[in-house]
N, C-alpha and C positions, 0 to 999 in steps of 0.2 A: 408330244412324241416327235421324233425327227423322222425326215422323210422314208426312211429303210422301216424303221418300224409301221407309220403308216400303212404302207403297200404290203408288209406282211400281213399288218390286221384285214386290209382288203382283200389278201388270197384267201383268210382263212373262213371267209366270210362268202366267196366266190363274188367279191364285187369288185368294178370296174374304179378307177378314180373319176369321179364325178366333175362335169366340166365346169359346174357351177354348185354352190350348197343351197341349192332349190328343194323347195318342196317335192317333186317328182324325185328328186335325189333321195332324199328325208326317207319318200315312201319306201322306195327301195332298199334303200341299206336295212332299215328296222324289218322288212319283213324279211333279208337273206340273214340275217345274226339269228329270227327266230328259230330258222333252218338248220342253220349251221351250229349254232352255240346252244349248248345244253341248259337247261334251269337244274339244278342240280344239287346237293346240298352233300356231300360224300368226302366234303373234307373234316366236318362234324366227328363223322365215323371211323373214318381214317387216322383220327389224331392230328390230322393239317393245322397247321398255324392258318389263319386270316388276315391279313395286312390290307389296312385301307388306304394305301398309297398307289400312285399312278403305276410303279414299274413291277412290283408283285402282281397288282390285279391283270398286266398286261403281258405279263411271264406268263404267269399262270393260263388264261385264254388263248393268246395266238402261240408261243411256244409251246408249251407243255400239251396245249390245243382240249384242254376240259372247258370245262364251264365255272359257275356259281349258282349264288343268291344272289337278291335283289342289287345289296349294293357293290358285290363284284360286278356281277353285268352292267347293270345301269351306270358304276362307277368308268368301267372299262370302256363303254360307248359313249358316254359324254369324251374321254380323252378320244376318242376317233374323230367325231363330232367337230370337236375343237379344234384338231389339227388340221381338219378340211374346210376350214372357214367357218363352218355354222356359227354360229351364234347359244351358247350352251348354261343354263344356269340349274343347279341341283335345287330340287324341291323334295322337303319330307311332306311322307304321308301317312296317316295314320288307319290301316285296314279295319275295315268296316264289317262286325261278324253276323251273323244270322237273327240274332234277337237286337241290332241297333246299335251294339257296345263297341267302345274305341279299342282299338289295339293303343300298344305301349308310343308314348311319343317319340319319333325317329323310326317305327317300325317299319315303313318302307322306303327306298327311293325311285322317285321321278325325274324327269328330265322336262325343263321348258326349252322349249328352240326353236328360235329364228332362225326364218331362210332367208337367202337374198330375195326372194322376189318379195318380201315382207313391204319392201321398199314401194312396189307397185300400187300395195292397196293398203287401205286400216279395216275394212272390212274382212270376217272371218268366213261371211260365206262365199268370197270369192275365191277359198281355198290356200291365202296364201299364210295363215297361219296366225300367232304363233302357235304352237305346237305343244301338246303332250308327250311324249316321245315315251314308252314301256317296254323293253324286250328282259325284265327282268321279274316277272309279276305271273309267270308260269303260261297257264292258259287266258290269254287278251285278246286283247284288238289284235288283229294281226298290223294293222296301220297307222300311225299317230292322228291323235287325235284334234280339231281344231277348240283349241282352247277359249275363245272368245266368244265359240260358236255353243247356245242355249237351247238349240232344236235338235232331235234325233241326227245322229250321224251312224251311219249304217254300214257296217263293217263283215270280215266273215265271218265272227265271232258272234254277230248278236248286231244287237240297236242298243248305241252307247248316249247317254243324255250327258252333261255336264251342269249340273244348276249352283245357283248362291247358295253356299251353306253360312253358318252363325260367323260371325265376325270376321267375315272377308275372306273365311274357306270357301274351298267347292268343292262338291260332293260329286264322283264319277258314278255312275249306273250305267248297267248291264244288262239289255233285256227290262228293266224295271226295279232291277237289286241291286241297292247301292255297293259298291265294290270298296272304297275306301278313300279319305279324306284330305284336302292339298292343303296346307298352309302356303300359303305361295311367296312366303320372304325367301330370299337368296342363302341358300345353306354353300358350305363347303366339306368335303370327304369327311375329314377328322370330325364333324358335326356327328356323323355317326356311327360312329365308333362307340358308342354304350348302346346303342340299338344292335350292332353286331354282335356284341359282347351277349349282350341278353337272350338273342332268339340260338346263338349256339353253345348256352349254357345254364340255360333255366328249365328244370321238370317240365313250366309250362309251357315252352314253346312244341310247335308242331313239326320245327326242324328237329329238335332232338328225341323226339321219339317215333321216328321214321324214315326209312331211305325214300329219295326221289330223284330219279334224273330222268329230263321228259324234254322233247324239244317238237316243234312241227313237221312233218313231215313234209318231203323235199316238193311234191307239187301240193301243199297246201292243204289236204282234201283232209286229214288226218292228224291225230296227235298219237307219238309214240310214249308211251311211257314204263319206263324198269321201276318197278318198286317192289325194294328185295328181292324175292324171286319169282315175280310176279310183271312176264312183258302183256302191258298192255296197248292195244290198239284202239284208238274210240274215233268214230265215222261218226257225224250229226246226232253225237251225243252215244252212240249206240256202240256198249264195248264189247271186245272180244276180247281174252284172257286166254296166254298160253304158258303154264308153269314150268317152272325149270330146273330140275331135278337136282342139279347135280352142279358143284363149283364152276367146274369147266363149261357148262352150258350158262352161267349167267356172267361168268367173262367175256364169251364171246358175242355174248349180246351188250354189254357195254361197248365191245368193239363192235362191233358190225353196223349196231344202230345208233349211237353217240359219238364214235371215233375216239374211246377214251381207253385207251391201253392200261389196265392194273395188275401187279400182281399177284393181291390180294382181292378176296370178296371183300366189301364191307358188312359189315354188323354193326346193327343199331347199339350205339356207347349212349349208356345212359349217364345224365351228369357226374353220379359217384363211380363211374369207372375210373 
């Protein structure tokens, strides 16, 4: 991204340009994009094209100012990432379901990333990283995570572990639930482009038989989420549900509490639409 586009993705984000791409940097931008950028999946329903290239997923995000999936956000913040020095490399991962079973390979993207202060130490618990970085995986860490690091790291989301998994994965946990699985060889965008393909057009994905657009609330304490017509609010797990009758009341909660101007509802399109 060139410098005009940068400082846009930083407005849109309400973040400052960082004097260094330090870990304190790291924390902050991943936890203002949670705020600011929606997890969202409404281009599924909309009939939206998907393009996993740097300048659609960055149109889409700070112009048009909506959100994504996985690998729109994660895609779009590694290019921020990159343009501010960090150190950025794409990681698949394969979500990890209730009963132990792999989601499709390519099913998610992560982010590894170095800071400068990487420089300082090789130790992880001195905080300087490298880094898991996630603002596309819905409700998370709010903070990245130190990747090196094998003992509980304690977040507002929960108590997240990182251990060795089979043949040089690693398995993220959550509270104790495994969350989903890293291969950690260096991937690039186009790598997952049949993972995109697949979760926004197969029966069995959980993107296409469902709206969701949900993002953190602006002091953290809360998670908002629209699903269809359905705003919910969840406090330390504890949700409250306020329905919304009527077209014109769930546009305006697209705008009011996502910033996403439509002029259409969406409706869940099932594959054979």
């Amino acid at each position: 991204m060139d410098l005009e586009l940068t400082d846009a993705y930083l407005r849109r984000i309400g973040a400052a340009r960082p004097a260094e791409p330090d870990a304190e940097a790291l924390r902050d931008l991943q936890l203002r994009h949670l705020r600011s950028v929606p997890f969202e999946n409404l281009s599924i329903h909309l009939g939206e094209d998907i393009v996993l290239t740097e300048k659609p997923l960055i149109d889409k995000i700070v112009t048009a100012r909506r959100g994504g999936f996985c690998y729109e956000m994660n895609g779009a913040f590694a290019a921020l990432l990159s343009s501010l020095g960090f150190g950025v490399t794409l990681i698949q991962a394969r979500v990890i379901g209730p009963e132990g079973e792999l989601g499709i390979p390519y099913d998610h993207l992560v982010l590894r990333v170095e800071t400068s202060d990487r420089v300082a130490s090789a130790s992880a618990s001195s905080g300087t990283g490298p880094w898991l970085a996630d603002v596309g995986f819905g409700d998370h860490s709010h903070h990245p995570l130190a990747l090196d690091e094998r003992g509980d790291q304690r977040d507002p989301r929960g108590t997240f572990r990182i251990v060795e998994g089979p043949d040089g994965d690693l398995d993220v946990f959550r509270d104790g639930t495994p969350q989903y699985r890293l291969d950690m060889r260096p991937r690039v965008l186009a790598d997952f482009t049949a993972g995109s393909w697949w979760h926004r057009t197969s029966p069995a994905s959980h993107f296409t038989r469902s709206l969701v657009c949900s993002r953190l609330a602006d002091d953290g304490s809360a998670r908002l989420t629209l699903s269809g017509r359905r705003l919910v609010t969840t406090v330390d797990g504890e949700r409250t549900e306020q329905p919304l009758a009527t077209d014109a009341e769930v546009l305006a909660a697209y705008r009011d509490h996502f910033g996403i101007a439509l002029d259409r509802v969406p409706v869940v399109r099932t594959p054979a639409d």
